[in-house]
C-alpha atoms as an extended CHARMM CRD file, in Angstrom:
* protein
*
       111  EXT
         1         1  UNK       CA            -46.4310000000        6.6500000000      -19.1760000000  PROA      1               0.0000000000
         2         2  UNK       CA            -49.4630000000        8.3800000000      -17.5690000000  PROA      2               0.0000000000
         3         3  UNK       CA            -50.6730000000       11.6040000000      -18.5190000000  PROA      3               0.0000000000
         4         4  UNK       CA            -48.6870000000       13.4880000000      -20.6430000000  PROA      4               0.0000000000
         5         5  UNK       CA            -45.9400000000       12.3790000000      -22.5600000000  PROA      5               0.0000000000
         6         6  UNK       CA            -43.4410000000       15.8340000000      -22.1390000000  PROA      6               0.0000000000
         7         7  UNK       CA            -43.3530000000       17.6250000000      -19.2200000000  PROA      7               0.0000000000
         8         8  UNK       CA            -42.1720000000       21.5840000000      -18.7950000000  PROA      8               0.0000000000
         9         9  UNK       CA            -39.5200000000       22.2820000000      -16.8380000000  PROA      9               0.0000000000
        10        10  UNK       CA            -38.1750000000       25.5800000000      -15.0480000000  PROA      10              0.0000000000
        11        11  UNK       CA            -35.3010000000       26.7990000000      -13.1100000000  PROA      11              0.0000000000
        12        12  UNK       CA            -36.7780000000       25.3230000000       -9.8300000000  PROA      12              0.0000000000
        13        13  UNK       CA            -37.6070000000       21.5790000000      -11.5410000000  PROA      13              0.0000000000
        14        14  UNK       CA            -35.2200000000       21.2150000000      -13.8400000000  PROA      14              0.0000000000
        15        15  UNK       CA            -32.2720000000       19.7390000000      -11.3760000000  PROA      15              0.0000000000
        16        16  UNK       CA            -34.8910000000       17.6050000000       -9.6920000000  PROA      16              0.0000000000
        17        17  UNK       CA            -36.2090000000       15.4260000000      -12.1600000000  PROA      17              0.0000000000
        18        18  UNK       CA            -32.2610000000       15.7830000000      -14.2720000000  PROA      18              0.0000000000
        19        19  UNK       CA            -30.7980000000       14.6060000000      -11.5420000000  PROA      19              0.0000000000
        20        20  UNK       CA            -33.0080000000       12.3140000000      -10.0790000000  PROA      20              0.0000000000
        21        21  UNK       CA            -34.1800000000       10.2290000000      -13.1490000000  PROA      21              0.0000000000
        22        22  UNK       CA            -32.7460000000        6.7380000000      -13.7550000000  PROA      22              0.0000000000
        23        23  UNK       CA            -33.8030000000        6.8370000000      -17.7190000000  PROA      23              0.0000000000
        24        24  UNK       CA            -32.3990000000        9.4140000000      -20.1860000000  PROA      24              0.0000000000
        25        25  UNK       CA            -33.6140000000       12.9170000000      -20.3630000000  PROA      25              0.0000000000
        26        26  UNK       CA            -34.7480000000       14.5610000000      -23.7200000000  PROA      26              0.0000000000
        27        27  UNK       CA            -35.3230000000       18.1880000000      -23.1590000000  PROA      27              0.0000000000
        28        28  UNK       CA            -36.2700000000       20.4240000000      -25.8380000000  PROA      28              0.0000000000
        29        29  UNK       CA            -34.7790000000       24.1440000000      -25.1980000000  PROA      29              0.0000000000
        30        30  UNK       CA            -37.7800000000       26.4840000000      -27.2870000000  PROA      30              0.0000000000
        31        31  UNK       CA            -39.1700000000       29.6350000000      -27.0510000000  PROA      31              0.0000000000
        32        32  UNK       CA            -43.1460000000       30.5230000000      -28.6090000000  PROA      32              0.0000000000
        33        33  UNK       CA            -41.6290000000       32.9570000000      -31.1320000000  PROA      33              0.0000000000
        34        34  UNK       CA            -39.4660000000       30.0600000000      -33.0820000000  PROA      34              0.0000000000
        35        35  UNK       CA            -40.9500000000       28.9940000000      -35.8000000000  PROA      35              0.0000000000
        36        36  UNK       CA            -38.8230000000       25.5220000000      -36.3830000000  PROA      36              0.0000000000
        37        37  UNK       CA            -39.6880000000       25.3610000000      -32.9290000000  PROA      37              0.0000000000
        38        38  UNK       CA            -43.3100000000       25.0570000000      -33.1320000000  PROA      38              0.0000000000
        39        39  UNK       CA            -42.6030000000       22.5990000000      -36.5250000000  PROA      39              0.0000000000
        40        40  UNK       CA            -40.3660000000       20.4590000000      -34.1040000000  PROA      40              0.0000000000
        41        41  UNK       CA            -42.9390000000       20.2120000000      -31.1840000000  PROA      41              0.0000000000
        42        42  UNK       CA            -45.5560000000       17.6110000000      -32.6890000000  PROA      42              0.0000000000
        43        43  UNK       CA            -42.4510000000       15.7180000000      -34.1110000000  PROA      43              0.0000000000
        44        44  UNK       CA            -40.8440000000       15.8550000000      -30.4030000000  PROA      44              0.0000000000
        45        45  UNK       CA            -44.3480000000       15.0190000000      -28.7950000000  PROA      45              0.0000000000
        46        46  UNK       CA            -44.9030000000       11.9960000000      -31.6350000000  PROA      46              0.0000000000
        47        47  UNK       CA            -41.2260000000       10.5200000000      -30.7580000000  PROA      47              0.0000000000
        48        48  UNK       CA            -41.8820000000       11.1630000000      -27.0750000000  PROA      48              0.0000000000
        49        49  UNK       CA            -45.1130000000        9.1660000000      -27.2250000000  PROA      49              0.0000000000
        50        50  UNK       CA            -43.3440000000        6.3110000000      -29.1790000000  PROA      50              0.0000000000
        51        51  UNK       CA            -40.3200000000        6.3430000000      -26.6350000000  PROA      51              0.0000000000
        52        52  UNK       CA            -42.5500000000        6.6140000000      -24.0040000000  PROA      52              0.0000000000
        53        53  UNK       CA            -40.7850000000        4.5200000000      -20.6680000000  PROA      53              0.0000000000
        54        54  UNK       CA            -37.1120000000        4.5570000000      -21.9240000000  PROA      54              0.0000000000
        55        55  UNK       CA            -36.8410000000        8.2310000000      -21.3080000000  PROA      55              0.0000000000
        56        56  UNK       CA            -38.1800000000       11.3900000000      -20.0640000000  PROA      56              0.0000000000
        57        57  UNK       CA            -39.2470000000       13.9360000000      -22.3200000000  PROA      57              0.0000000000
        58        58  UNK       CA            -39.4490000000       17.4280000000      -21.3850000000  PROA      58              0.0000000000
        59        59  UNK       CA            -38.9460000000       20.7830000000      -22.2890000000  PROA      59              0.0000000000
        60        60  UNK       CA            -37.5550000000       24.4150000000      -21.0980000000  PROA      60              0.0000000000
        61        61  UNK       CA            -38.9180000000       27.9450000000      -23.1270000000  PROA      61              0.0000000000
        62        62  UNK       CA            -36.0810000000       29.7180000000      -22.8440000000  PROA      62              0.0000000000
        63        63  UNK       CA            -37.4720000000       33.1520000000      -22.3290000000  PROA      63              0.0000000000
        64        64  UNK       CA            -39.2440000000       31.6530000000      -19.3210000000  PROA      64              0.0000000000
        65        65  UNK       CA            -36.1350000000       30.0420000000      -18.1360000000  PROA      65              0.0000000000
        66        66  UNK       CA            -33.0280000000       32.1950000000      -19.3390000000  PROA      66              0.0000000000
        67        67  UNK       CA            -30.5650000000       31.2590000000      -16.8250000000  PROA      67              0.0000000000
        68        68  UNK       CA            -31.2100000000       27.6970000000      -18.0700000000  PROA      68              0.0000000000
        69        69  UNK       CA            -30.2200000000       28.6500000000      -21.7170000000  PROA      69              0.0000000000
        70        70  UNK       CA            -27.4000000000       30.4210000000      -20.1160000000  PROA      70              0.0000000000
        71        71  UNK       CA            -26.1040000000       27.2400000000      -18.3880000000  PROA      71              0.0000000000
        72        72  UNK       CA            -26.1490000000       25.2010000000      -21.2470000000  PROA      72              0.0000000000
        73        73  UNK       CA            -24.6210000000       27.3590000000      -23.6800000000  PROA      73              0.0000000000
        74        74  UNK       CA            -27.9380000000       27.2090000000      -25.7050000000  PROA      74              0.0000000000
        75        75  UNK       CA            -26.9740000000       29.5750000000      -28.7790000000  PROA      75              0.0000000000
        76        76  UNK       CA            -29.9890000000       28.8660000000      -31.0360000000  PROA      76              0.0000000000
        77        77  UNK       CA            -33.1600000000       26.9000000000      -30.8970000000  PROA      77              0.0000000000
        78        78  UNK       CA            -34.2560000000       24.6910000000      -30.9920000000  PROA      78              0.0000000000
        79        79  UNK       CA            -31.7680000000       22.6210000000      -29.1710000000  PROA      79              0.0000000000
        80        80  UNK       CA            -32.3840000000       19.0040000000      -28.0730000000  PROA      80              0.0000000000
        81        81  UNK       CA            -30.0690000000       17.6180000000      -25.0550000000  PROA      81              0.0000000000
        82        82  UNK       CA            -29.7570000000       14.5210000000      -23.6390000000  PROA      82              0.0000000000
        83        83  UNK       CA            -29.1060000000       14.1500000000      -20.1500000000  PROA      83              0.0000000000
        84        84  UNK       CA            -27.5560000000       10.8190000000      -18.6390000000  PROA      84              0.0000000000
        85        85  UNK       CA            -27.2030000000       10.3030000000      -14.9130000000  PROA      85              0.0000000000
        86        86  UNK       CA            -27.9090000000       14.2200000000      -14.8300000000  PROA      86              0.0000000000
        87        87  UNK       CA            -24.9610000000       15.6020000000      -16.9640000000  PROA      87              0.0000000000
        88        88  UNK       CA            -25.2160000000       16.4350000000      -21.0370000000  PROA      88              0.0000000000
        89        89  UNK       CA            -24.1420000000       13.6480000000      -23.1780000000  PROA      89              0.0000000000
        90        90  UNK       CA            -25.2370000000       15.4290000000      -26.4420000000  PROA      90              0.0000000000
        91        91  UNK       CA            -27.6390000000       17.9320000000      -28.6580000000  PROA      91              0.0000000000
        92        92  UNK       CA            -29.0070000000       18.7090000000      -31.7950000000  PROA      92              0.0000000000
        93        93  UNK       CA            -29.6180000000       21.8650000000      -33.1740000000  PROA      93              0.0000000000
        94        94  UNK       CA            -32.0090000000       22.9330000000      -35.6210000000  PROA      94              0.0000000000
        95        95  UNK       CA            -35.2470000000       21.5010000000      -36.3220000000  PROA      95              0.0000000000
        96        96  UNK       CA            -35.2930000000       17.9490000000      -38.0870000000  PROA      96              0.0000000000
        97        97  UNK       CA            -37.6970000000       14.9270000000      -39.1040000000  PROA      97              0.0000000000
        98        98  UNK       CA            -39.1020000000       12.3600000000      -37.4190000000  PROA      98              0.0000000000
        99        99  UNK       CA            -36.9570000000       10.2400000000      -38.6550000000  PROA      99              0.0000000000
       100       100  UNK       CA            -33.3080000000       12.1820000000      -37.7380000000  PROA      100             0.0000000000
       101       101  UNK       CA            -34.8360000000       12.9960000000      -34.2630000000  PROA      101             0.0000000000
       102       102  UNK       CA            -34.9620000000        9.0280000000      -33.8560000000  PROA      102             0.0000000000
       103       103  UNK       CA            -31.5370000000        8.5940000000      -35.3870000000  PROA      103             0.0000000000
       104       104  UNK       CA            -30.0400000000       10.9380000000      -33.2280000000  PROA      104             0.0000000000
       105       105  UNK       CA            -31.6960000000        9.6250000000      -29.9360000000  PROA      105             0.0000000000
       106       106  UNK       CA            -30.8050000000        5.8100000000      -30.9160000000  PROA      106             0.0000000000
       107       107  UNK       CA            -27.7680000000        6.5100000000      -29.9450000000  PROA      107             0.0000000000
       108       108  UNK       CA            -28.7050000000        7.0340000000      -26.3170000000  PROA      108             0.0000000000
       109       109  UNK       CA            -32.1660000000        5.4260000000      -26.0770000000  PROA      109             0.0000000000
       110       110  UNK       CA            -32.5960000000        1.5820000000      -25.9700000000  PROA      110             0.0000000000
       111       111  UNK       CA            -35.4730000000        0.7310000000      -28.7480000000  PROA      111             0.0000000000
């Protein structure tokens, strides 16, 4: 994968590359003021490196993007969804490991 291996998504981007993406999409709901959110990001950037190509990584600050939260009933973060063929399949909440973070998405993510 070129560049960066988690994108940011808004309101406006967020159904485009959902929708459109032929791979699994991680997204990481967040907001700057969470602190297990700011433990989780270099665990979520690490696992998004490794599983670079099988999915697409990416992730939504909720303050930026409320409506998003809204949407998808995000009641605490962080909150990690997986998106198949553009509709939620599942999500963790709460931060975790490496190692749970990979458990969880083995179940959607071809190693």
């Amino acid at each position: 994968m070129e560049g960066k291996a988690v994108i940011h998504l808004d309101s406006r981007s967020f159904d485009e590359v959902v929708g459109s993406s032929d791979k699994p999409v991680v997204v990481d709901f967040w907001a700057e003021w969470c602190r297990p959110c700011l433990v989780m990001a270099p665990i979520y950037e690490e696992v998004a490196r490794e599983l670079a190509g099988r999915a697409v990584f990416a992730k939504v600050n909720v303050d930026e993007a409320p409506e998003l939260a809204e949407r998808f009933n995000i009641m605490a973060i962080p909150t990690i969804m997986v998106f198949v063929d553009g509709r939620p399949v599942d999500r963790l909440v709460g931060a975790v490991g490496k190692e749970g973070l990979l458990a969880f998405l083995s179940k959607h993510i071809r190693p």
